[in-house]
TORTOR-461455 format. One record per residue (C-alpha): x, y, z; residue in three letters. Coordinates in steps of 0.001 Angstrom, whole numbers, plus 524288, in hexadecimal, padded with zeros to 5 digits. Layout:
<recs>
XYZALA
...
</recs>
This chain:
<recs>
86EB483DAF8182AUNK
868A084B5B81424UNK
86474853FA81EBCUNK
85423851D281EE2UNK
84BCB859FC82566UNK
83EEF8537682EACUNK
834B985671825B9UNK
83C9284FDE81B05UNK
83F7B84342821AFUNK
8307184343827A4UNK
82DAB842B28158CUNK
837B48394681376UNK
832A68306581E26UNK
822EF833B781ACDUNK
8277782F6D80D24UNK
82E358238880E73UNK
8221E81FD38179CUNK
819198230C80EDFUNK
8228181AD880231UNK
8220480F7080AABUNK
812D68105280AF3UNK
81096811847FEC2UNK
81A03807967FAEDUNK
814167FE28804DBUNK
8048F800C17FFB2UNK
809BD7FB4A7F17BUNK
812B47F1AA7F511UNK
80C6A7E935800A4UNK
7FEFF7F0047F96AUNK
7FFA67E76F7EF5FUNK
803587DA857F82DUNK
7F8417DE298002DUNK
7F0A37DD317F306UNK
7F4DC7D1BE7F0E3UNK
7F09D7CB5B7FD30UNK
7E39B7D4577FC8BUNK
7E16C7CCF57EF05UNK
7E6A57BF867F263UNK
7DD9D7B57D7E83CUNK
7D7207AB987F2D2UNK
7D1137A47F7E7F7UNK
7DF7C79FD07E3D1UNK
7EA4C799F37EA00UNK
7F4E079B0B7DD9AUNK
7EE297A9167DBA7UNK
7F27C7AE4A7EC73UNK
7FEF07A58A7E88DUNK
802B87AFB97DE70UNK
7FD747BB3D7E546UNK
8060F7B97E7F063UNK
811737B5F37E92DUNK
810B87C2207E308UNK
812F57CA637EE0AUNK
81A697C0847F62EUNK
8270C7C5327F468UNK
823537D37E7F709UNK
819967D44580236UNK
81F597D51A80DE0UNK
829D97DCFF809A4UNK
81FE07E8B8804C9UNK
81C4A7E85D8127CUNK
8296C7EFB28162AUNK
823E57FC8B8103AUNK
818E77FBFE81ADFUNK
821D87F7E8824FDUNK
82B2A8045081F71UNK
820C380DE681FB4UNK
81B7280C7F82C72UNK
82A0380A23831AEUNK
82CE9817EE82CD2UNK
81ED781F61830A9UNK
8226A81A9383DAEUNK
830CE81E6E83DE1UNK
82F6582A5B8375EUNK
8231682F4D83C33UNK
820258292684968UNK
814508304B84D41UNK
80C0182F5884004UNK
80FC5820CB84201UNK
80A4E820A084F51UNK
7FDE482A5084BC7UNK
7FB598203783EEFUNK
7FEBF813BA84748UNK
7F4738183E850B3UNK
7EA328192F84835UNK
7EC9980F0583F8BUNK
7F0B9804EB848EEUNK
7E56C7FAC984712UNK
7E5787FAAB83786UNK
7F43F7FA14838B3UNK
7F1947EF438415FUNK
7EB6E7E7BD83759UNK
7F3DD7EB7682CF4UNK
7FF007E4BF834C3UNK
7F6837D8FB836FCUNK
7F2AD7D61682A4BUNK
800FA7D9258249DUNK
804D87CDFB82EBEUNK
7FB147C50C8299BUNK
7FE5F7C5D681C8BUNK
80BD87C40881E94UNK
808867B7868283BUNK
7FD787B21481BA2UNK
809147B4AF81320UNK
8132C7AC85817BCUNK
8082F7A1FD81D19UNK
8024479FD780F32UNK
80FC579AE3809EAUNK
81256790A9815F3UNK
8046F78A8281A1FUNK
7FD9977FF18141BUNK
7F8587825980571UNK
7E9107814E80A4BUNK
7EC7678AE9814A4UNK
7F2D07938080C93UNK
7E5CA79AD780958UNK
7E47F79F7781872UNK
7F1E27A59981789UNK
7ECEB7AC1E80B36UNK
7E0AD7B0ED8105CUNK
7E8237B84981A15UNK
7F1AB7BDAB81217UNK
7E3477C54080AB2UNK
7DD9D7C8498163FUNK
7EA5A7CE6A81BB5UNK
7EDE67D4D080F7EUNK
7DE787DA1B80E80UNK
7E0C27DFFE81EFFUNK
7EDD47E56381B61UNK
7E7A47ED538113EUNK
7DB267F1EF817FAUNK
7E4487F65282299UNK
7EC7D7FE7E81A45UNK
7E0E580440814CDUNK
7DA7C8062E820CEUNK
7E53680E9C827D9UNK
7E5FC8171581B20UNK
7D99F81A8081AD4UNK
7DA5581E8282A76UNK
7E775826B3827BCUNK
7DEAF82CDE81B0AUNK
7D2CE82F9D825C8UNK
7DE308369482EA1UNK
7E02682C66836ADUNK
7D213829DB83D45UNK
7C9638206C841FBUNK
7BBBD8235283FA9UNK
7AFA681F738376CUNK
7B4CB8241B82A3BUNK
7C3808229782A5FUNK
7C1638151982DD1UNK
7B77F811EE822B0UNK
7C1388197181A01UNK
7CAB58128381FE3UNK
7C48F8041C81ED6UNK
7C0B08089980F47UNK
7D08E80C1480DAFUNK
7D5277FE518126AUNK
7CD077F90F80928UNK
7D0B3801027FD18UNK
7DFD07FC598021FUNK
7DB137EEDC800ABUNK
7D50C7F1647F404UNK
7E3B97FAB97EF98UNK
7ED217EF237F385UNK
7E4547E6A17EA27UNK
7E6B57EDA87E12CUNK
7F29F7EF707E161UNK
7F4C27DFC17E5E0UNK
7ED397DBEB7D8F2UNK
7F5AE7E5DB7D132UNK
803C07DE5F7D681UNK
7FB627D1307D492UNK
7F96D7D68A7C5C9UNK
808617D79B7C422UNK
80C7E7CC477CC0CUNK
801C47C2617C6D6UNK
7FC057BDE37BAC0UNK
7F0007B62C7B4B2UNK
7E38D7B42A7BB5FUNK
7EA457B8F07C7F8UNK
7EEE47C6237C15BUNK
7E1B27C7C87BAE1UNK
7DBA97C6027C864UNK
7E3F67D0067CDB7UNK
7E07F7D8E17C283UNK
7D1B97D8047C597UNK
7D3367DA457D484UNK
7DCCF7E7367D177UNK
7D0E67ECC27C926UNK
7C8F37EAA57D54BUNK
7D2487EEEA7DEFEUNK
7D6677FA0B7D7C0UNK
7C6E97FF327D800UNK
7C5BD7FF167E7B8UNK
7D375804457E70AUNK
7CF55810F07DE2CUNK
7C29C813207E799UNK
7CBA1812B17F310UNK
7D5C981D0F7EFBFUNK
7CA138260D7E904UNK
7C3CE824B17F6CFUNK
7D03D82A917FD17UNK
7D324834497F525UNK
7C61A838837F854UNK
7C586836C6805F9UNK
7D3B083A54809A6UNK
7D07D84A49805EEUNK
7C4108494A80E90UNK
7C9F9843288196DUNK
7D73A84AAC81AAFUNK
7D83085ACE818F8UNK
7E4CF859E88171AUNK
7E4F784FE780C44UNK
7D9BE85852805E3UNK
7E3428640F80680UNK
7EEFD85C2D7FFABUNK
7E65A857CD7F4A1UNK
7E1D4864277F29FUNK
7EB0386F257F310UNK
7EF7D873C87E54DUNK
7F7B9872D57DCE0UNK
7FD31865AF7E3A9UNK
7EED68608F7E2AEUNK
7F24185F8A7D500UNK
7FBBB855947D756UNK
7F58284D7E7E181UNK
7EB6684C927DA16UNK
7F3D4843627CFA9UNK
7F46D83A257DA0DUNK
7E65A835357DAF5UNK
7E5DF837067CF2DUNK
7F09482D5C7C9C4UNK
7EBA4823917D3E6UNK
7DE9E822757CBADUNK
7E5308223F7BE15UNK
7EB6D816037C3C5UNK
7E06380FF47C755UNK
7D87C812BF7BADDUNK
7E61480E067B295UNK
7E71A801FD7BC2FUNK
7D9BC7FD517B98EUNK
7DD81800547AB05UNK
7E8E17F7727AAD8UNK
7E2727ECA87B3D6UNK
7D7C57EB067A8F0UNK
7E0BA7E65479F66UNK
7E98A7DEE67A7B3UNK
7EE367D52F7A5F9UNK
7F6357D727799C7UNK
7FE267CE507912CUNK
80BE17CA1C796C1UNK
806E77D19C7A33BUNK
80A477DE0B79E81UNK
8032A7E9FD7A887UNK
8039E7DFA77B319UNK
80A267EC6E7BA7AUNK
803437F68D7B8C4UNK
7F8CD7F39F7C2FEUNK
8025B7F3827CCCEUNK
807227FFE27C8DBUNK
7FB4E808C87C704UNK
7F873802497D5D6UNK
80571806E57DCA8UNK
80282813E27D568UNK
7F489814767DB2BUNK
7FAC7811E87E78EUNK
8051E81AA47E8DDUNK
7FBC2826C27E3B4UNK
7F3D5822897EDF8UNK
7FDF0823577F83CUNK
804B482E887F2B5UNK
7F75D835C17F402UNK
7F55D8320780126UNK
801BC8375C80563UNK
80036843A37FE06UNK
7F236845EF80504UNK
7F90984346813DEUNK
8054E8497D8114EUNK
80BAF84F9981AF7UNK
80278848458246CUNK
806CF83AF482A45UNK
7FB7E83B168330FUNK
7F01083EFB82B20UNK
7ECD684F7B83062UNK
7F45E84D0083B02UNK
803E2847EF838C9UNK
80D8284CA982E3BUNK
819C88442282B0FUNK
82151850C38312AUNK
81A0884F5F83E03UNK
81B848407A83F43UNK
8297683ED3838F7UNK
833C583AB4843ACUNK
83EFE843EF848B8UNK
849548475383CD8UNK
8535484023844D0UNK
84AED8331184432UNK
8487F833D8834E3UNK
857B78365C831D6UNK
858BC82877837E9UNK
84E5A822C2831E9UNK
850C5827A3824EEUNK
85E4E821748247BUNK
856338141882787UNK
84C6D8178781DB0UNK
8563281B6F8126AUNK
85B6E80B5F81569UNK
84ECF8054C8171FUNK
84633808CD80B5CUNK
84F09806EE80042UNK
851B17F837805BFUNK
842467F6CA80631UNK
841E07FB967F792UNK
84C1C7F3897F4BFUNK
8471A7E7C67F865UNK
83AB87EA417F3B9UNK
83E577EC997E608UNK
847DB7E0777E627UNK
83BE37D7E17EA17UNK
8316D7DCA77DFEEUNK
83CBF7DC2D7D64AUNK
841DA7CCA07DA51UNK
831D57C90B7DB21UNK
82D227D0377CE23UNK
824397C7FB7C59EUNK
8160E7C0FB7C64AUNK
815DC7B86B7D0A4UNK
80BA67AE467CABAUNK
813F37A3FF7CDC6UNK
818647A5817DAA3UNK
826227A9E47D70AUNK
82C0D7B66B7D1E5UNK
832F07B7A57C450UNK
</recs>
């Protein structure tokens, strides 16, 4: 293996963190969705909708279970300083992923009137899961304080997290589903896709106010310039989305896609925005990736591991969404 420097391992680690994020938010993001969205009013309907992420679910979990595995090998004390703070919302995160896995696997085994319980939980975990997320990102975007304001900011992010992995649930329910069920989903992404817009407007605008140094990034010419694309292809997504959602759907299901797509690209300017606005800063103002990275020594042995262990993730994950591709209307894939 090529000789790499400390500061180059601390990127290579801060980036493979940061990939397993963002692949996390869309992947178990749209799951979440799912569950956020589940139809109560119809049994065949939350038949369908959990069919069509059954064979994926749990798995998209591994990118959360791969991030935080590496922020904690990698960079130890941002873990602990993020841990710290966020210990109660990661709490519930934990909780509710639990009882959505428990509603899951309940749902499928108990008697058919008491199916609907099982159900029930699998919303209101999915709906807790999400507000967490949301909540701890909008405490690391307040610097990673507890007062009046960051936790109203914070309380109005978990929401607009709800409101994203709706979208984006309703967008894979789009390509997964069709007739009344995919025209449902159509009308909730509209919906969704409004609260969405107001959320990430609301942090663009806040984020500058709250942080110097994010003010300073965003600012500072001629790279300004650039960054400045990225907000600004986030919103040409959401103005084609809506576009394409009001003339969905289409004969033979043509477009069914697109949705799905202009979603993952909202989300990934999103994130990629985010992590322009924090770089080098781990710890918001107060940790870089340099600072926090573990001793060379300990990331030449991880990075071995790490060089064995994604690929078989990706792997596996691209075998399963290509063995399960298809609508799922029928409770089997084609």
């Amino acid at each position: 293996m090529m000789d790499l420097s400390h500061p180059q391992l601390a990127i290579i680690f801060a980036s493979l963190t940061a990939l397993s994020i963002l692949v996390y938010a869309i992947l178990d993001g749209y799951d979440l969705g799912v569950g956020i969205c589940l139809s109560m009013s119809k049994e065949e309907w939350r038949d369908t909708e959990i069919a069509s992420i059954g064979p994926f679910w749990d798995a998209n979990e591994t990118w959360l279970v791969l991030a935080v595995g590496l922020l904690l090998v990698a960079f130890p004390v941002a873990h602990s300083e993020i841990l710290r703070v966020l210990y109660l919302p990661a709490s519930l995160l934990l909780i509710a992923l639990i009882l959505r896995g428990v509603a899951f696997d309940f749902r499928a085994k108990v008697k058919p009137k008491n199916k609907i319980h099982w159900d029930i939980c699998f919303k209101v975990g999915s709906i807790l899961a999400a507000f967490s997320q949301g909540f701890m990102l909008g405490i690391y975007i307040m610097g990673l304080k507890y007062n009046i304001w960051s936790s109203l900011f914070a309380v109005f992010s978990g929401v607009c997290v709800i409101a994203a992995y709706a979208l984006i649930g309703n967008t894979w329910l789009i390509l997964k589903t069709s007739g009344e069920l995919q025209k449902r989903a159509i009308q909730r992404s509209k919906q969704a896709g409004i609260v969405s817009f107001i959320g990430i407007l609301t942090v663009c605008l806040v984020n500058p106010l709250v942080n110097a140094n994010v003010l300073a990034v965003w600012t500072q010419l001629p790279m300004a310039y650039l960054y400045a694309a990225i907000p600004l292809l986030c919103f040409v997504m959401f103005a084609l989305g809506y576009a394409v959602l009001k003339r969905l759907p289409l004969k033979n299901d043509s477009g069914a896609w697109l949705p799905f797509l202009m979603t993952s690209i909202v989300f990934v300017s999103c994130f990629v925005g985010l992590t322009l606005s924090f770089y080098p800063y781990v710890v918001p103002n107060t940790l870089t990736i340099y600072q926090a990275a573990s001793a060379k020594s300990s990331l030449e042995i991880m990075l071995y591991g790490t060089l064995v262990v994604v690929p078989i993730i990706v792997m596996y994950t691209f075998i399963a969404y290509y063995a399960f591709r298809g609508k799922a209307d029928t409770l089997r894939y084609y």
